[in-house]
C-alpha positions in Angstrom: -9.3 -12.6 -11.0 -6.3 -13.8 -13.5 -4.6 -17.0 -14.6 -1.4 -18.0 -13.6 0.6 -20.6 -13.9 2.2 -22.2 -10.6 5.7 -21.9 -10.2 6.1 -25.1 -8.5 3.7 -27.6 -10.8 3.3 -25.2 -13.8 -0.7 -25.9 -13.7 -2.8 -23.2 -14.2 -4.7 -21.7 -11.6 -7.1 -18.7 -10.9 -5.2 -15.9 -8.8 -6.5 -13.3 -6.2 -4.3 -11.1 -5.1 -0.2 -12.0 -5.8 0.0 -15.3 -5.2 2.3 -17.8 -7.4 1.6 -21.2 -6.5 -2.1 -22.9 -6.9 -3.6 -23.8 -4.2 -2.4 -27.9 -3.8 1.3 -26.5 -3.9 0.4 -23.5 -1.5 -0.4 -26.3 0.9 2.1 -28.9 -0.3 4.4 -25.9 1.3 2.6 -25.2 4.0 3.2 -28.5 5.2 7.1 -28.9 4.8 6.6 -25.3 6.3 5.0 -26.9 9.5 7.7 -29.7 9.4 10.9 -27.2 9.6 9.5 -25.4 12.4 9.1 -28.7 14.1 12.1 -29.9 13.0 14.1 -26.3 14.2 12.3 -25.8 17.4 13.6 -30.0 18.1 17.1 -29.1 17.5 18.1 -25.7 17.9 21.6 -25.7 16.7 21.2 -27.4 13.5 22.1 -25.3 10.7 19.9 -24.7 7.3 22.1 -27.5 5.6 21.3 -29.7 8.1 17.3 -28.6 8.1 17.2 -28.5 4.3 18.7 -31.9 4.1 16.8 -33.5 6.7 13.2 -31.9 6.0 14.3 -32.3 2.1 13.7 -28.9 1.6 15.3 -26.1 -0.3 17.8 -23.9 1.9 16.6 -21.3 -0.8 13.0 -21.7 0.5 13.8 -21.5 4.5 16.1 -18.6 4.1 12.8 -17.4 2.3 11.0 -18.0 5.2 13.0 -16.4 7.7 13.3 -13.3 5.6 9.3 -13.2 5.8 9.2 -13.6 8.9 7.2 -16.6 9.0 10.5 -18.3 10.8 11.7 -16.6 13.9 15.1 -18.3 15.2 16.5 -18.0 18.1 19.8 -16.9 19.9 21.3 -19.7 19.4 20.1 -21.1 16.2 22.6 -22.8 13.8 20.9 -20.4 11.3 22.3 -17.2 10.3 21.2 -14.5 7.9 22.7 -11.3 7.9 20.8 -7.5 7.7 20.9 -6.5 4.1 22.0 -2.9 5.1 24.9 -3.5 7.6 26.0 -7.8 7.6 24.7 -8.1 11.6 23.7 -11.2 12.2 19.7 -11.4 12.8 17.0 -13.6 13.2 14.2 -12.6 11.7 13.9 -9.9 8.2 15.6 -8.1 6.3 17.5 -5.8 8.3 18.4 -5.4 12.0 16.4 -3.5 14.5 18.7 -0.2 14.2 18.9 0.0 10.3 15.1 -0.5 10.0 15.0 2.7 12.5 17.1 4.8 10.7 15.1 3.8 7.3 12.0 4.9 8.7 13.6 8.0 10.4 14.7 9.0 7.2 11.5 8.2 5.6 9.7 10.0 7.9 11.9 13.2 7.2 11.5 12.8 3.6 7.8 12.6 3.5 7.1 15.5 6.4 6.2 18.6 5.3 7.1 22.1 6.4 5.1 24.0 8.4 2.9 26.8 6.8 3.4 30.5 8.0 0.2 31.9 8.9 -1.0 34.5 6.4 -0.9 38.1 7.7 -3.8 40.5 7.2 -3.6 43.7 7.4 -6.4 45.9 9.3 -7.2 47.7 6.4 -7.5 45.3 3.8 -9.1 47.5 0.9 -8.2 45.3 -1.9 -10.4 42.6 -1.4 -13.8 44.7 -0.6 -16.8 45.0 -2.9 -16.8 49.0 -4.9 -19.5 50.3 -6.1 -19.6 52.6 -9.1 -21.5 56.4 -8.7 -23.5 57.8 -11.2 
């Protein structure tokens, strides 16, 4: 366990794991969280101006949100973020559905290893048998 102080409150508090906020701001949050999903799923085309006005909320935070994929927007959401790799327009992450392929593809070749050629033994392998000295 450390001490950290909240980012929010600047209290200190006892943290497990990577949190940054003590636990009355973690919940403080939680609730405006719970208020701009309400408030997005009511009206669909507002955009994060609107929201961040309205639920007196920092856009900061909601784009913050959406890029953990605690928000999920839809089609036709006033709210856009774009996919850090190529500028699509997405609605949930960091990047879109094709880039995050191709990073893992290329993860995936970068980590795999080649095959090993069998080792060959020949029939009369003399070098690795036990000799025994005459007298």
């Amino acid at each position: 366990m450390e001490v950290r102080s909240c980012k929010m409150c600047k209290k200190l508090f006892n943290c497990m794991g990577r949190e940054t906020l003590c636990p009355a701001c973690r919940k403080k949050e939680e609730e405006k969280f719970q208020e701009v999903k309400k408030y997005i799923e009511e009206n669909k085309g507002a955009s994060v101006d609107e929201v961040a006005k309205d639920c007196e909320v920092p856009s900061k935070i909601i784009y913050r949100w959406v890029r953990e994929e605690r928000l999920i927007l839809s089609a036709g959401s006033g709210i856009l973020i774009e996919c850090e790799i190529c500028g699509k327009p997405i609605v949930k992450g960091k990047y879109c559905p094709e880039c995050a392929a191709n990073m893992a593809n290329e993860l995936n070749a970068a980590i795999s290893k080649p095959a090993k050629e069998p080792v060959k033994k020949s029939s009369s392998d003399n070098k690795q048998r036990m000799r025994f000295l005459d007298n």
